[in-house]
C-alpha positions in Angstrom: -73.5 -78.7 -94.8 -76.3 -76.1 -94.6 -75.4 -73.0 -96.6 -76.9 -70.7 -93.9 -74.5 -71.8 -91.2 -70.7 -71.4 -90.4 -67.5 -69.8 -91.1 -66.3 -68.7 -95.0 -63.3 -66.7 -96.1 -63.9 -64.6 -98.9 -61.5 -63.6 -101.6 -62.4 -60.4 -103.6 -65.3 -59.6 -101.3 -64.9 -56.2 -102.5 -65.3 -56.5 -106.3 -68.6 -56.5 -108.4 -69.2 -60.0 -107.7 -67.7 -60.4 -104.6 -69.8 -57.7 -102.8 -73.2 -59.3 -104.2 -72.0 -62.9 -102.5 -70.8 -61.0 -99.4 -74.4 -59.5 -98.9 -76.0 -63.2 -99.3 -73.6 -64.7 -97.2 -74.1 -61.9 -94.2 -78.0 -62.7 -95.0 -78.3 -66.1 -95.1 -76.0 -65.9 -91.5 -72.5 -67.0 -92.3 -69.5 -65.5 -90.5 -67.0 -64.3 -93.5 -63.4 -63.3 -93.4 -63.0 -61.5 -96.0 -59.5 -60.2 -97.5 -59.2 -56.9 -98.3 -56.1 -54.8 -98.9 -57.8 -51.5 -98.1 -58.7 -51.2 -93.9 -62.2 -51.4 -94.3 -64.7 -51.4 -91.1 -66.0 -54.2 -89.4 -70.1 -55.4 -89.4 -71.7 -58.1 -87.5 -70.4 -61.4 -88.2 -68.1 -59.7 -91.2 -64.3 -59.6 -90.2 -62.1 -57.8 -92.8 -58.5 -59.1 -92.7 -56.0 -56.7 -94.4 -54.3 -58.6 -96.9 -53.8 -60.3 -100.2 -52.1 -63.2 -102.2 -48.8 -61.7 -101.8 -49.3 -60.9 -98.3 -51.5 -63.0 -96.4 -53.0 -62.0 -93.3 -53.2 -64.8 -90.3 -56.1 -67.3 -91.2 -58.3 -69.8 -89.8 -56.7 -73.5 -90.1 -59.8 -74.2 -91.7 -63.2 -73.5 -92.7 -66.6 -74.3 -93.7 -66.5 -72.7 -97.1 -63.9 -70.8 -99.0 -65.0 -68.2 -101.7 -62.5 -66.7 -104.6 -64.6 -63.8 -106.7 -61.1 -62.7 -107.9 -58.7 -64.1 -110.0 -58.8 -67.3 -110.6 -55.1 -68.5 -111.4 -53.9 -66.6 -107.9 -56.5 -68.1 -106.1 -55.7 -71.9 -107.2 -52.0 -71.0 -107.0 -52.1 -69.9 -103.3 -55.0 -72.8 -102.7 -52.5 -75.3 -103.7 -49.8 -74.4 -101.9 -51.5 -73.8 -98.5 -53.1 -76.0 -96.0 -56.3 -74.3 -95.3 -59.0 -77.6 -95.5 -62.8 -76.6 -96.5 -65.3 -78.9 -97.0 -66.6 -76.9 -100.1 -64.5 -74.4 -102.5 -66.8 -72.2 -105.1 -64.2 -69.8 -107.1 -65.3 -67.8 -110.0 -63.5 -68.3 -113.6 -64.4 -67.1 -116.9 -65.9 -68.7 -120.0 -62.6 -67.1 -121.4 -61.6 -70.2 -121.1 -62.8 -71.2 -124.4 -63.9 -68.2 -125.8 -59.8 -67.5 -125.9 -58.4 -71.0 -126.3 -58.1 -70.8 -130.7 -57.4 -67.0 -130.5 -54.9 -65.6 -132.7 -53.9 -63.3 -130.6 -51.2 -64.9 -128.2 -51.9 -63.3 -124.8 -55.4 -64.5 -125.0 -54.1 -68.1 -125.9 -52.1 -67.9 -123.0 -55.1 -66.4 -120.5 -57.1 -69.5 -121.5 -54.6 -72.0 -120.7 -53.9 -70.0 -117.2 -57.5 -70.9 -116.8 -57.5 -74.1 -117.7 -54.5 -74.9 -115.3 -55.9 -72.8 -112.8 -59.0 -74.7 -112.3 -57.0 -78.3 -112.3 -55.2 -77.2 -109.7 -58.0 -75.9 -107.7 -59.6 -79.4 -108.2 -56.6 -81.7 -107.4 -55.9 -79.6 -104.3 -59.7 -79.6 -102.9 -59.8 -83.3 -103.4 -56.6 -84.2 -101.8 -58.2 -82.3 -98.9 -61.1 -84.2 -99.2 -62.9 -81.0 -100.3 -65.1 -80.2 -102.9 -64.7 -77.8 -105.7 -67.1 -75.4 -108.3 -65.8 -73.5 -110.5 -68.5 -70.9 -112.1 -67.6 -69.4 -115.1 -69.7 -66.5 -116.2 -70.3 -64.8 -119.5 -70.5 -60.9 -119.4 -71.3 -59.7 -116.1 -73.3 -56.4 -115.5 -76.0 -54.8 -112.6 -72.8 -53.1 -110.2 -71.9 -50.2 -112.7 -68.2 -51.7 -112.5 -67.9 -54.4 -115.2 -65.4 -53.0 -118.3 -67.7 -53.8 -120.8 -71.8 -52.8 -120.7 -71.0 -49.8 -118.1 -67.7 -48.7 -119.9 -70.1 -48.7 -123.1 -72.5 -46.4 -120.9 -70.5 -44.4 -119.9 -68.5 -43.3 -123.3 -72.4 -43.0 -124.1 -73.5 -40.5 -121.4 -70.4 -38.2 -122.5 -71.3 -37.9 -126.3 -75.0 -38.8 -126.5 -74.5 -41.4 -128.8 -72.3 -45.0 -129.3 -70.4 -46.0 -132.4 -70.5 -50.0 -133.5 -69.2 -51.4 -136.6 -72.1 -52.6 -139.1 -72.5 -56.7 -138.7 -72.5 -56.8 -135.1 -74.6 -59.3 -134.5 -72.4 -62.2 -132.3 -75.0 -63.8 -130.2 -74.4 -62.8 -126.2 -75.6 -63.6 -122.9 -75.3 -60.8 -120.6 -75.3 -62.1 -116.4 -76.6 -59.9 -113.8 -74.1 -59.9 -110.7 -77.0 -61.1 -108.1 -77.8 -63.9 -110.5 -74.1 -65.1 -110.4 -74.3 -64.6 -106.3 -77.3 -66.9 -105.9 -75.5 -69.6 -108.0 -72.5 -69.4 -105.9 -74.8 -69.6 -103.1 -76.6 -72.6 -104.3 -73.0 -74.3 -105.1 -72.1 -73.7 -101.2 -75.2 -76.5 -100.1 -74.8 -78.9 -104.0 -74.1 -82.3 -103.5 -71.7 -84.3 -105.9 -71.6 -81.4 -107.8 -68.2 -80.7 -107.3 -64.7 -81.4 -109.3 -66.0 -79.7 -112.4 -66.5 -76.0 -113.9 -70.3 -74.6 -114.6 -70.6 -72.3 -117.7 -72.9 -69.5 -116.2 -75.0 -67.6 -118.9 -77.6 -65.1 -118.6 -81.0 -65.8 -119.3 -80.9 -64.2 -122.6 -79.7 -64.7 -125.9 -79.6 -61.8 -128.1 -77.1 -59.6 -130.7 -74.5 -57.5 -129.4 -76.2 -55.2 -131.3 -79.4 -55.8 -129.7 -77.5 -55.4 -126.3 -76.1 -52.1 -126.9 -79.1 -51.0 -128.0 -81.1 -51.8 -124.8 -78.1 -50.4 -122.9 -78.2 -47.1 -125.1 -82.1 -46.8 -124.5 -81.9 -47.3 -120.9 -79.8 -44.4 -120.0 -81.4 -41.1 -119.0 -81.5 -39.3 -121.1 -81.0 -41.9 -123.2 -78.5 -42.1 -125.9 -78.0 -43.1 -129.9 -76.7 -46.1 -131.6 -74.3 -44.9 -134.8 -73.6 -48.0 -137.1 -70.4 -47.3 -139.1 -69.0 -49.5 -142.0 -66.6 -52.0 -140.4 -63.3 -50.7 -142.6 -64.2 -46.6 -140.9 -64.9 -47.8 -137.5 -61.7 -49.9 -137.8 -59.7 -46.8 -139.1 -61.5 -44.3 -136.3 -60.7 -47.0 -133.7 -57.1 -47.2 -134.5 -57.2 -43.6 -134.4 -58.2 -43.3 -131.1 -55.8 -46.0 -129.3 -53.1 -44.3 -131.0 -54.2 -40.9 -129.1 -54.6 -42.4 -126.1 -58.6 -42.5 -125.6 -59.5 -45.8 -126.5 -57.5 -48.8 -124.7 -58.1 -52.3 -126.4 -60.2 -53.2 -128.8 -58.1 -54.1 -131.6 -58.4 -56.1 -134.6 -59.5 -59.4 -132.7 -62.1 -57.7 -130.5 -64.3 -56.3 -133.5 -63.8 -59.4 -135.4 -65.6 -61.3 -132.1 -67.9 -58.9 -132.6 -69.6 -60.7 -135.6 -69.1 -64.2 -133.6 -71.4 -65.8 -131.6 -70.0 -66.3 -127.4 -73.2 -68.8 -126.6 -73.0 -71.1 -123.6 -75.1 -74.1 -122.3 -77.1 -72.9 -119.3 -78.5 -76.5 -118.7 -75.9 -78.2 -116.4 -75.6 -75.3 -114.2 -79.6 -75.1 -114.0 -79.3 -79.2 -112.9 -77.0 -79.1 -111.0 -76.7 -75.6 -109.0 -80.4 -74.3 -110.3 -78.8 -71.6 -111.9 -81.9 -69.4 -112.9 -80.5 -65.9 -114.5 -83.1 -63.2 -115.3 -83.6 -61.8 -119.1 -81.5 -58.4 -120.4 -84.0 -55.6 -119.1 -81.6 -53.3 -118.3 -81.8 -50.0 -116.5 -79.4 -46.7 -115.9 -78.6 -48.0 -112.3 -77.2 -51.1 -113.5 -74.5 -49.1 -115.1 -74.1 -46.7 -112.1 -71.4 -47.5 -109.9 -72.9 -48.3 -106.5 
């Protein structure tokens, strides 16, 4: 199959992702139905069906690719269950699936093994098709100004001037750029034999969170200051906060990942989809909601 040619349906064609694969897909000269469940307006050779998981809108009987930016468990829940056939399935996951499989926090356990079973149904159900499925699993995803971690950091930034980390945050990341995830998924679309696995997708950086912030900090206009607090106060302060009601999350497990390092093998992506993410050089726009 030719990944400029024929007819996909898109899940989450709307989201940060989703909208950065929808461009590529109109470009490269696909047809995409894509689900929203806001009316949104038609564009040549881009249908928008009004719909979602719980209520589906009428559907091709089948297609030459179908795309899930959106969660991953609904998708292969509804995937299984259907009887739409597609030569090619590409779905995005999350490399929470083993960043969150030894937590000790219980609701992360459990998101990990919804993962987990999430892509082995997506696999046994494309392949009973006689599909072929990709799962891409990013690490932290910025560039559309939406993601809840780098832009949420910006903007509690642009409101005070400055952003407060515990000392010893210095777990290795690898921030993803949202048109680096898109080309991958493109590039899945056309792989050969590649299919019936999951693809760790890192960024083409490795670097401190501290390091990260930092850039993130410097590359906001005007930009603002990094304030390094001993880990017991910034524990105490943060506790503080949740329990007022301006800070949601980040609890006891989230500063302790902090300190660990979230580093994923970009090799078998590169192989087999030529997954070729750009370095962190971030700038204010990537943390700008387009």
């Amino acid at each position: 199959m030719s990944a400029g040619r024929g007819r996909a349906l898109l899940f989450g064609g709307s989201g940060q992702v989703g909208a950065a694969v929808l461009a590529r897909l109109l470009h490269a000269g696909w047809e995409v139905d894509a689900l929203s469940r806001n009316e949104r307006a038609p564009a040549p050779e881009l249908r928008w069906l009004r719909g979602g998981f719980d209520a589906m809108p009428s559907l091709a009987a089948d297609y030459d690719a179908v795309l899930s930016c959106g969660p991953l468990d609904r998708f292969a829940r509804w995937y299984a269950a259907g009887t739409i056939a597609s030569p090619r399935v590409v779905a995005f996951g999350s490399t929470s699936l083993a960043v969150k499989r030894a937590s000790v926090d219980a609701a992360e356990r459990d998101l990990a093994a919804r993962l987990a079973a999430a892509e082995d149904a997506l696999f046994a159900a494309a392949s009973a098709r006689g599909g072929d499925a990709i799962v891409l699993r990013p690490t932290l995803v910025y560039g559309a100004g939406r993601d809840q971690t780098l832009s949420r950091i910006a903007t509690m930034a642009r409101r005070r001037g400055l952003f407060v980390l515990p000392r010893g945050a210095t777990g290795l990341r690898q921030p993803v750029h949202v048109d680096d995830l898109a080309a991958t998924a493109m590039a899945a679309l056309d792989a050969s034999g590649e299919g019936g696995r999951g693809y760790d997708l890192p960024g083409g950086e490795t670097l401190a969170y501290r390091e990260m912030v930092a850039r993130v900090l410097a590359a906001l206009r005007p930009p603002a200051r990094l304030l390094e607090l001993p880990a017991p106060l910034f524990a105490t302060l943060a506790a503080a906060l949740r329990a007022s009601g301006r800070l949601q999350g980040f609890g006891a497990q989230a500063q302790a990942r902090l300190r660990e390092d979230l580093v994923f093998d970009v090799a078998p992506a590169t192989a087999a989809l030529g997954h070729a993410p750009r370095p962190f050089r971030p700038d204010a726009t990537m943390f700008e909601p387009d």
